[in-house]
LOKE-843890 format. One record per atom (N, C-alpha, C, O): x, y, z. Coordinates in steps of 0.05 Angstrom, whole numbers. Layout:
! LOKE-843890
> X,Y,Z
> X,Y,Z
...
***
This chain:
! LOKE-843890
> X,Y,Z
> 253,-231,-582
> 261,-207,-568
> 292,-202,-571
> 308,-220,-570
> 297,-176,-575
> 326,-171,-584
> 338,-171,-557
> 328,-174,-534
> 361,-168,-565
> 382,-175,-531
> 380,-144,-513
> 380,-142,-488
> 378,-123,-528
> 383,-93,-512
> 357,-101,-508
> 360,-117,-488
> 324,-100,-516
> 311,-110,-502
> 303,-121,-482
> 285,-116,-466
> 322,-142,-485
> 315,-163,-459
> 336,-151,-440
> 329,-154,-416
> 356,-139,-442
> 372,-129,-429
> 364,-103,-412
> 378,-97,-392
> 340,-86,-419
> 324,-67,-412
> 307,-77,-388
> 305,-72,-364
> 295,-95,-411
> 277,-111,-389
> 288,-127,-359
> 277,-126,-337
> 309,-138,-367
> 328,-150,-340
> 325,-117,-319
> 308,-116,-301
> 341,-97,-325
> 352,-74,-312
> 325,-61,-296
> 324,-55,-272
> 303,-60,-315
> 273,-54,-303
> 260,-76,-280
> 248,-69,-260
> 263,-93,-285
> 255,-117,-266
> 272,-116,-237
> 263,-119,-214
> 304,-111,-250
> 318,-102,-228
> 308,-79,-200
> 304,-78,-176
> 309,-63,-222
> 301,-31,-213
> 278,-41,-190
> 281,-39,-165
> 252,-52,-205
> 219,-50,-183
> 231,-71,-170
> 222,-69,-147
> 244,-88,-170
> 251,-112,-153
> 267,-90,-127
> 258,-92,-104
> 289,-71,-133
> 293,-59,-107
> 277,-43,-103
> 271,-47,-80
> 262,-22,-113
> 249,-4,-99
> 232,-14,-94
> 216,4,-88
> 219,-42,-92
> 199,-56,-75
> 207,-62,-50
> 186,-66,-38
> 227,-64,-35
> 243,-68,-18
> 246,-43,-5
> 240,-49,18
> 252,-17,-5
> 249,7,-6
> 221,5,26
> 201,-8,29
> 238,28,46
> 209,27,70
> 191,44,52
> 198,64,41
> 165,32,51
> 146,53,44
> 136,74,64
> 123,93,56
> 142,71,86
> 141,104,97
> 158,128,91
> 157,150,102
> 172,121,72
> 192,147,71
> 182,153,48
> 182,177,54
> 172,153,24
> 157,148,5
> 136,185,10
> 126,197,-8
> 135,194,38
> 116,219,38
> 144,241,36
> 139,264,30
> 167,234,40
> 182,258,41
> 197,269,16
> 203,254,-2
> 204,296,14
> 219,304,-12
> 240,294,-20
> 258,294,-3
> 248,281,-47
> 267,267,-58
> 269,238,-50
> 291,227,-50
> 247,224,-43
> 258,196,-34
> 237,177,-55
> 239,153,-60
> 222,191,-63
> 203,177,-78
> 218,159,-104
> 207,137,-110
> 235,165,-115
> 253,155,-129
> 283,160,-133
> 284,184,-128
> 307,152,-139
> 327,168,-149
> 335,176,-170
> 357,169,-179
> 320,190,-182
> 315,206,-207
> 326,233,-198
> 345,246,-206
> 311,237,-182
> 313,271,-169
> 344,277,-152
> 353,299,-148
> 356,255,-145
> 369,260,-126
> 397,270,-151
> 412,290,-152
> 392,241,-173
> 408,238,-189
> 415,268,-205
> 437,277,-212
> 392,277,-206
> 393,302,-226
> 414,331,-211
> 427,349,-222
> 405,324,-175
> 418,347,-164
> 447,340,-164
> 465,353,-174
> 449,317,-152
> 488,306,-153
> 501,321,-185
> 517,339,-186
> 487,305,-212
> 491,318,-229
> 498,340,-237
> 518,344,-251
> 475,364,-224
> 478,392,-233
> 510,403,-214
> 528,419,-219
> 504,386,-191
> 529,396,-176
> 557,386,-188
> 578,400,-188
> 554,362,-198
> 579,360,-204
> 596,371,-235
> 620,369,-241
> 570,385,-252
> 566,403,-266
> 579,426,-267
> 594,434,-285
> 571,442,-239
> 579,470,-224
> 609,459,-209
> 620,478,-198
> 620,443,-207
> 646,430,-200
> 660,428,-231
> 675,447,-235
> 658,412,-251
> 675,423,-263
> 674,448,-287
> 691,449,-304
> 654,467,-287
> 649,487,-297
> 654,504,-284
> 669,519,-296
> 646,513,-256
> 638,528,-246
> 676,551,-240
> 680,575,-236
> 692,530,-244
> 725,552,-246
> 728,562,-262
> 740,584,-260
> 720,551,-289
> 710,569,-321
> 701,591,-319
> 713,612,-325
> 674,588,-309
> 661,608,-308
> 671,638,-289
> 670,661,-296
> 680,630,-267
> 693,649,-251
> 717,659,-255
> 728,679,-244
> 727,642,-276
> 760,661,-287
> 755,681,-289
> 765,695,-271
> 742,693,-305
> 750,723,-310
> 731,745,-290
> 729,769,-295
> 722,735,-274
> 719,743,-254
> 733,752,-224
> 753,737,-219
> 729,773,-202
> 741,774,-180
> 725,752,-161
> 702,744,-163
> 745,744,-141
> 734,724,-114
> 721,750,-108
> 727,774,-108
> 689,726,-101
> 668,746,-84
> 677,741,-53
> 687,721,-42
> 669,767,-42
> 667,765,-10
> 646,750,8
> 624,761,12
> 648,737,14
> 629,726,25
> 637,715,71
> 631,696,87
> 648,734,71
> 662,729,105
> 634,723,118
> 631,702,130
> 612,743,117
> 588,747,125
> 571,718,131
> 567,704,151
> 562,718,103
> 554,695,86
> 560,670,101
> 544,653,108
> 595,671,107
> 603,645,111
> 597,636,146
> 594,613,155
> 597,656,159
> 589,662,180
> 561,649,194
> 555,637,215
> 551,658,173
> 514,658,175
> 515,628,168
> 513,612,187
> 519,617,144
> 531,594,133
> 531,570,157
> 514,556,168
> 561,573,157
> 567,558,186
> 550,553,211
> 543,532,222
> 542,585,218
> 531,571,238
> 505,562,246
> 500,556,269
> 487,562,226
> 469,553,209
> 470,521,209
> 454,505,218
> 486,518,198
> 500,490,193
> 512,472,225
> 513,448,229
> 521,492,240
> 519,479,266
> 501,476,285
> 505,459,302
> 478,492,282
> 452,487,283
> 432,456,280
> 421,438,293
> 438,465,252
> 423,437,240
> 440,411,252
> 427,391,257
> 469,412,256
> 483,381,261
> 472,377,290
> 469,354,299
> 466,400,305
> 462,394,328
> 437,381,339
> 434,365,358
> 417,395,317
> 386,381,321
> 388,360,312
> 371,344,320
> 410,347,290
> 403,323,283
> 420,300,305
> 412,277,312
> 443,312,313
> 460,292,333
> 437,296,357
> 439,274,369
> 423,307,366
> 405,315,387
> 379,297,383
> 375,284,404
> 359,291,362
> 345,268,358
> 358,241,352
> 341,225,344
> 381,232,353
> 393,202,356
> 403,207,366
> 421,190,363
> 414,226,390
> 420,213,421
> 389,209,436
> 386,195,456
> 370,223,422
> 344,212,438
> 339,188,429
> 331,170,445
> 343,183,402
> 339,156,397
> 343,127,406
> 329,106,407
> 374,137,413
> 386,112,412
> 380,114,452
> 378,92,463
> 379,131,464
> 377,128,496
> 353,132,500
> 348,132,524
> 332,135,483
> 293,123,492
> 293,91,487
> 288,73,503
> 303,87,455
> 295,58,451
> 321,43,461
> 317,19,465
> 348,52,468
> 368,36,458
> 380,27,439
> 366,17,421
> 404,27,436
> 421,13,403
> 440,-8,421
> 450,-7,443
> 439,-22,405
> 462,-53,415
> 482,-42,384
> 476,-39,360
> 507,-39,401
> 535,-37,374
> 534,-62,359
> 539,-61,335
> 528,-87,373
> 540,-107,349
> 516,-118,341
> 514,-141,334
> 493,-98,342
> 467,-120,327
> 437,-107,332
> 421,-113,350
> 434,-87,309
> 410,-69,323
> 391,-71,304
> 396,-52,289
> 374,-82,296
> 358,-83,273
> 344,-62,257
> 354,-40,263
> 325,-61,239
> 304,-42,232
> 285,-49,252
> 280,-72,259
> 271,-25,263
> 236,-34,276
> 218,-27,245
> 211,-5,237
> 213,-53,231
> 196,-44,218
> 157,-36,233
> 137,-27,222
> 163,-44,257
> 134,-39,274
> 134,-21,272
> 115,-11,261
> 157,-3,282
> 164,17,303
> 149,17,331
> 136,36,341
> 156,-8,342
> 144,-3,370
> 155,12,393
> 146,16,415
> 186,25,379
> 207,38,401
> 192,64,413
> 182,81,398
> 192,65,432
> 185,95,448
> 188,118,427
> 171,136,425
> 205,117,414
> 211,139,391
> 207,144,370
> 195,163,360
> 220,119,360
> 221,106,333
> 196,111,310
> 199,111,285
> 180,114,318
> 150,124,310
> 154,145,289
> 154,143,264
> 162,173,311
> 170,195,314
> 192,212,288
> 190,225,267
> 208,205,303
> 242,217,306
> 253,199,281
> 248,209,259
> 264,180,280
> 278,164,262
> 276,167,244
> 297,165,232
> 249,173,226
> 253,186,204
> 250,220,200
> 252,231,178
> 246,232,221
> 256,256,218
> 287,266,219
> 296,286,209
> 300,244,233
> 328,238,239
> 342,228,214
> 366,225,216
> 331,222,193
> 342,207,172
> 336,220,158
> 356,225,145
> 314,234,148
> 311,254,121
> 333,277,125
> 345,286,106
> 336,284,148
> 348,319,158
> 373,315,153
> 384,334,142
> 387,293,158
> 416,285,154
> 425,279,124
> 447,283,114
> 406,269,114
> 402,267,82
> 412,282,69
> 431,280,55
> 391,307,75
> 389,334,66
> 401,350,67
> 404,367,50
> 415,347,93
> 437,361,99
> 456,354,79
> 460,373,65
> 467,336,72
> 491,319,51
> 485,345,33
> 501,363,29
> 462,343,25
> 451,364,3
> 456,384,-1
> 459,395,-23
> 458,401,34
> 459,424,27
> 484,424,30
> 495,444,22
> 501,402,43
> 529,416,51
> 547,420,6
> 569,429,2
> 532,412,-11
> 546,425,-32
> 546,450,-33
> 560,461,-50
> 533,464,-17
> 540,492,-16
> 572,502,-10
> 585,519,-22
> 580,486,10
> 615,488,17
> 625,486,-15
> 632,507,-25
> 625,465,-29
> 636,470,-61
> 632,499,-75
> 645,507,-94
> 610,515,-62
> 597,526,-85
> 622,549,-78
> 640,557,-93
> 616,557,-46
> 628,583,-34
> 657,582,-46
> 669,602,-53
> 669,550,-47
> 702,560,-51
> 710,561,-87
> 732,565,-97
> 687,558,-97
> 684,560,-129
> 690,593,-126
> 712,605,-128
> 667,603,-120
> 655,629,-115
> 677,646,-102
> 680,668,-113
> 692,641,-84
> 713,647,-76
> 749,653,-91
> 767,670,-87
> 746,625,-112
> 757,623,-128
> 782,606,-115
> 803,598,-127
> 774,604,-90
> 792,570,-81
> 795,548,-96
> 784,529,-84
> 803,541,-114
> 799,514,-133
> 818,494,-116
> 813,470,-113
> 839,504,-107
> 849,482,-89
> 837,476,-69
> 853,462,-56
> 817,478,-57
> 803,464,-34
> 785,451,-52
> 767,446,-36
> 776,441,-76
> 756,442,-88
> 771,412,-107
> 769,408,-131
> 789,391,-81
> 798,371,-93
> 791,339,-103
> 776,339,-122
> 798,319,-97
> 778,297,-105
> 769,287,-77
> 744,285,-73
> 784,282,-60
> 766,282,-39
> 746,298,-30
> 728,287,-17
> 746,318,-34
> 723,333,-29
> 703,334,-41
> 680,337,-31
> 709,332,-70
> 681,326,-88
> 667,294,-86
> 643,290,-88
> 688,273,-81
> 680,241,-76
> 663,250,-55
> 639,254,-58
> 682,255,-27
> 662,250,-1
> 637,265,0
> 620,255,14
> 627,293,-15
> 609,303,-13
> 587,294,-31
> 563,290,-25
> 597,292,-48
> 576,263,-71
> 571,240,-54
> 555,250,-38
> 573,217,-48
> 578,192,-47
> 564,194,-20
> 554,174,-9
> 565,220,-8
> 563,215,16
> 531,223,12
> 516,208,24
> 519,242,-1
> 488,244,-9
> 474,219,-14
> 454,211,-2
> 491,203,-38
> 466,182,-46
> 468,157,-24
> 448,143,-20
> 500,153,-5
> 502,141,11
> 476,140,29
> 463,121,37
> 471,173,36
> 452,175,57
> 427,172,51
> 409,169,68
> 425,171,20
> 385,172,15
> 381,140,10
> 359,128,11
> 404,128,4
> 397,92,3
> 396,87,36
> 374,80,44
> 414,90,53
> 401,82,85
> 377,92,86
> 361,74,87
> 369,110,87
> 344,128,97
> 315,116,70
> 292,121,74
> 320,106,55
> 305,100,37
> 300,72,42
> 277,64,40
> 320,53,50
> 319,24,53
> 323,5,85
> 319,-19,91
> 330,26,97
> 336,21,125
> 340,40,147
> 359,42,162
> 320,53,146
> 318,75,171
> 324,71,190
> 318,48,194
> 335,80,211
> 339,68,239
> 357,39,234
> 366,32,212
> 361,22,261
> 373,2,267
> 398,17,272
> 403,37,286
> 418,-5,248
> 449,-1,246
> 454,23,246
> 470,33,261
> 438,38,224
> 446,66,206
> 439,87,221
> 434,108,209
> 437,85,246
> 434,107,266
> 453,116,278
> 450,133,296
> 481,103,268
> 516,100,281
> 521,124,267
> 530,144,278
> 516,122,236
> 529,138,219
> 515,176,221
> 533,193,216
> 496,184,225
> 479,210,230
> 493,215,259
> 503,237,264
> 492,192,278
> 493,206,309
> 521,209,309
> 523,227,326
> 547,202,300
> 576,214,300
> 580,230,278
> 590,252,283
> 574,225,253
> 574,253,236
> 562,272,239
> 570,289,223
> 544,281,255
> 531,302,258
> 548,317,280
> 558,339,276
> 553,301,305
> 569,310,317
> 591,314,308
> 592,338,308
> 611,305,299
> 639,316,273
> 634,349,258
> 647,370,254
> 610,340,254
> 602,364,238
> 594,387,251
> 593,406,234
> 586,396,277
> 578,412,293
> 606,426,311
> 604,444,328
> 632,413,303
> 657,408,319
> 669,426,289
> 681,448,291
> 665,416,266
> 679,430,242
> 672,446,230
> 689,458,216
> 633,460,229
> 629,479,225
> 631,504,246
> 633,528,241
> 630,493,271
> 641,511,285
> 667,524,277
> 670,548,272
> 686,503,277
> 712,514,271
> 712,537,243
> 723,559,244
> 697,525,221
> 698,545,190
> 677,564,205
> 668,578,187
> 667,571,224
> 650,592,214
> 666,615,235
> 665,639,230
> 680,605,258
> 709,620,276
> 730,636,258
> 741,658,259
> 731,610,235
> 755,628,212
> 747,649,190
> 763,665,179
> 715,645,185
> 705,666,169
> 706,691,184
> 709,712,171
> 703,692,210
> 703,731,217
> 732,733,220
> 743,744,239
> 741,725,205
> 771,737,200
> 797,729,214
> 798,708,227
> 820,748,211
> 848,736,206
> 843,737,248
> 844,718,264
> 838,760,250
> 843,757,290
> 835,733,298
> 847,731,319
> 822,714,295
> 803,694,307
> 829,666,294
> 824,643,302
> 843,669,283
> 873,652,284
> 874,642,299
> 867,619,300
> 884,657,320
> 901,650,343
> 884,626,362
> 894,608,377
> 855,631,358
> 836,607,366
> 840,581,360
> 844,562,374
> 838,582,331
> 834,565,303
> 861,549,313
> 872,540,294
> 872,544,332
> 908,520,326
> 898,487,324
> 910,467,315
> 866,488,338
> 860,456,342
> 854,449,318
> 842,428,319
> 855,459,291
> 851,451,262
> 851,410,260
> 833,393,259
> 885,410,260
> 893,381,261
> 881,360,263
> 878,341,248
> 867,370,301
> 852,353,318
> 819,348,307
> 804,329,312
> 816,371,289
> 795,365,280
> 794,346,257
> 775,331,252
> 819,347,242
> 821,335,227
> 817,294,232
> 805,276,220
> 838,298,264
> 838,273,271
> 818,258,280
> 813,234,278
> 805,283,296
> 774,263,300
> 749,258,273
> 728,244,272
> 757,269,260
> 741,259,231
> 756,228,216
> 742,212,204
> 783,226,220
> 794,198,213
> 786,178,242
> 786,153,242
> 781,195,266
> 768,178,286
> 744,167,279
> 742,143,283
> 725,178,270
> 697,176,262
> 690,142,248
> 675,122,251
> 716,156,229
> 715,126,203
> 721,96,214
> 708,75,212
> 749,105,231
> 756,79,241
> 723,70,261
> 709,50,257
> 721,80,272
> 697,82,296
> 672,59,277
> 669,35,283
> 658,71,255
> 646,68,234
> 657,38,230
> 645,19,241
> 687,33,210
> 693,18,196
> 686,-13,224
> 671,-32,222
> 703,-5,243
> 700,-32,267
> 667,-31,264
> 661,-47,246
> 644,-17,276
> 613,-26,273
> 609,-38,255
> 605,-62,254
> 607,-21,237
> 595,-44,212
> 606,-73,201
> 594,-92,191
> 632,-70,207
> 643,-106,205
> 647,-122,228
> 660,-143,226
> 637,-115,249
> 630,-127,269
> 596,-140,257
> 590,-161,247
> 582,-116,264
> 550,-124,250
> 554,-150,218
> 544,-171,211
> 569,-136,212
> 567,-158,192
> 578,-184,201
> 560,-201,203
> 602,-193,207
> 609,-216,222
> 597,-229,238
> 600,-254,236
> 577,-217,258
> 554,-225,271
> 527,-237,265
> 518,-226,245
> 512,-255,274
> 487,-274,265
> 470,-250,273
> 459,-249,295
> 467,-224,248
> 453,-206,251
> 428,-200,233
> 433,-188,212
> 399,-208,239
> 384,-194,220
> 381,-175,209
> 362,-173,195
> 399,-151,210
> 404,-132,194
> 410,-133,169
> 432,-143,169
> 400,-126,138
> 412,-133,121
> 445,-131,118
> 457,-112,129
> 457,-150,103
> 486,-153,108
> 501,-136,86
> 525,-131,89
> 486,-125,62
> 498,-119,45
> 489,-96,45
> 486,-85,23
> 483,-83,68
> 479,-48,71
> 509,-46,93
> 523,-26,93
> 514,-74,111
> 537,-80,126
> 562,-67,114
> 575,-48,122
> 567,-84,92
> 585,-83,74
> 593,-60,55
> 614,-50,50
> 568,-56,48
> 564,-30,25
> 586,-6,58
> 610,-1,59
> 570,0,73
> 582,19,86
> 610,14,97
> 627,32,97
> 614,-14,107
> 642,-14,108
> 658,-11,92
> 675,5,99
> 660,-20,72
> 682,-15,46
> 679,15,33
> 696,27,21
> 658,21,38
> 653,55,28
> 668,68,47
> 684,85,40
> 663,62,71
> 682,75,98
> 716,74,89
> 730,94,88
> 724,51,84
> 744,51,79
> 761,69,59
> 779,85,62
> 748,62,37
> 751,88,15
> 768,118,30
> 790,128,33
> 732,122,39
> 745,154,52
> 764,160,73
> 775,182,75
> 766,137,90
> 792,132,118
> 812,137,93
> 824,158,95
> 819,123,72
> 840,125,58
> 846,151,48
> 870,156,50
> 834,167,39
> 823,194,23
> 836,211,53
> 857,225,54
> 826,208,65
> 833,225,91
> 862,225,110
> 873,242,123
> 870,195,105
> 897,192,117
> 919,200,101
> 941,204,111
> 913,204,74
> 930,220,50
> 926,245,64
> 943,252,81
> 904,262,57
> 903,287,62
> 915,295,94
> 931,314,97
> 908,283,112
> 926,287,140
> 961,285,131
> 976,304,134
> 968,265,122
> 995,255,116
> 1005,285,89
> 1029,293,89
> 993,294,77
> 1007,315,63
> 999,343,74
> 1008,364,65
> 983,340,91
> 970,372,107
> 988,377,130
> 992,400,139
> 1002,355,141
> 1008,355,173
> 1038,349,168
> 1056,366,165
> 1040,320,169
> 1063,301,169
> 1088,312,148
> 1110,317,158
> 1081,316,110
> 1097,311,94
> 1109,344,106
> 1133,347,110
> 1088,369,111
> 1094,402,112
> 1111,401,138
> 1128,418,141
> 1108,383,155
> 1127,380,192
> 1159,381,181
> 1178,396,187
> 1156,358,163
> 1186,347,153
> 1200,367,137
> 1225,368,136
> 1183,385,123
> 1193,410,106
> 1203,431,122
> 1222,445,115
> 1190,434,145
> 1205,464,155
> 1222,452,175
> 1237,466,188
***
């Protein structure tokens, strides 16, 4: 057997060795059956990210105030139904911060239920929020359209279909029930600034929004390395995987606060 061969064969063995591990109840919903599909959409998006300013050069920014409107609050909608089934979650069955397992029974009052309806929707959401890329393509914003924004909105999709694919519920019920809420706090805010310039004078808590999103992380980063530090049956290397991924973006974000806020203070 030649070496790329056997080297195929290692990567394949790999492969069914994890998606054997994989909950087979999530296995009925769209896109979880493999990551093939997920792979192809990140792709196309990240596709329409660096094409998509090409394409719009010789074009005018479309209007879309309406759109963004509808958009938003749409989008505050959905964060709310999803922060709204893991606060039922976590106050029917309970969550312990430093040590919450998977119910692979699901014997929780809920857990049955909700948890994975609570985990696909948040998923999905990741999904749809590439729409935000598309509008400021479409718009012809290319500076909002920077690496943090393309990292966190990537990373943060396949982030969410490996919890929800490998560990529904437990730990990973921290990360849906404060990002959703974050998110119901920041599409509010974008969808206030789409009906236009009067609605300003509202818009001054920007910052704060900013800050409770670097709140989020730190919040995040302490759980999961606590859980990990802890004699926790939770797998350790979904622990890890999210803490150090957390970190990443706390970093990504304390730049962007530090040149949005701090470096522009010292300028005027």
């Amino acid at each position: 057997m030649s070496v790329g061969v056997q080297t195929l064969e290692t990567i394949k063995e790999w492969y069914n060795n994890t998606m054997a591990q994989a909950d087979p109840r999530v296995l009925g919903f769209p896109l979880m059956q493999g990551p093939e599909r997920l792979a192809m959409v990140i792709a196309l998006y990240l596709l329409v990210v660096t094409q998509g300013p090409r394409v719009m050069s010789p074009f005018k920014p479309f209007e879309l105030s309406r759109v963004l409107v509808v958009y938003n609050l749409l989008m505050v909608g959905l964060s709310t139904y999803i922060f709204t089934l893991c606060m039922t979650i976590i106050v029917g069955d309970g969550f312990n911060f430093v040590c919450d397992t998977v119910d692979r029974t699901l014997s929780g009052k809920y857990g049955s239920t909700l948890i994975y309806e609570a985990g696909w929707w948040f998923m999905f959401m990741k999904i749809i929020e590439f729409s935000d890329t598309m509008f400021f393509i479409l718009r012809k914003k290319f500076g909002h359209v920077s690496f943090l924004h393309v990292y966190h909105h990537s990373t943060m999709a396949v982030m969410s279909w490996i919890g929800f694919k490998f560990v529904p519920g437990g730990q990973t019920i921290m990360y849906p029930t404060v990002n959703s809420f974050i998110h119901i706090v920041m599409y509010l805010y974008y969808g206030l600034a789409a009906m236009g310039p009067h609605m300003q004078k509202y818009l001054w808590w920007k910052r704060y929004l900013t800050m409770m999103q670097i709140s989020q992380f730190v919040l995040l980063i302490a759980q999961t390395g606590i859980n990990a530090m802890s004699p926790c049956e939770f797998p350790k290397i979904f622990s890890y995987t999210v803490f150090f991924y957390t970190i990443t973006i706390l970093i990504l974000f304390l730049n962007f606060y530090r040149k949005a806020y701090l470096t522009k203070k010292k300028e005027q």
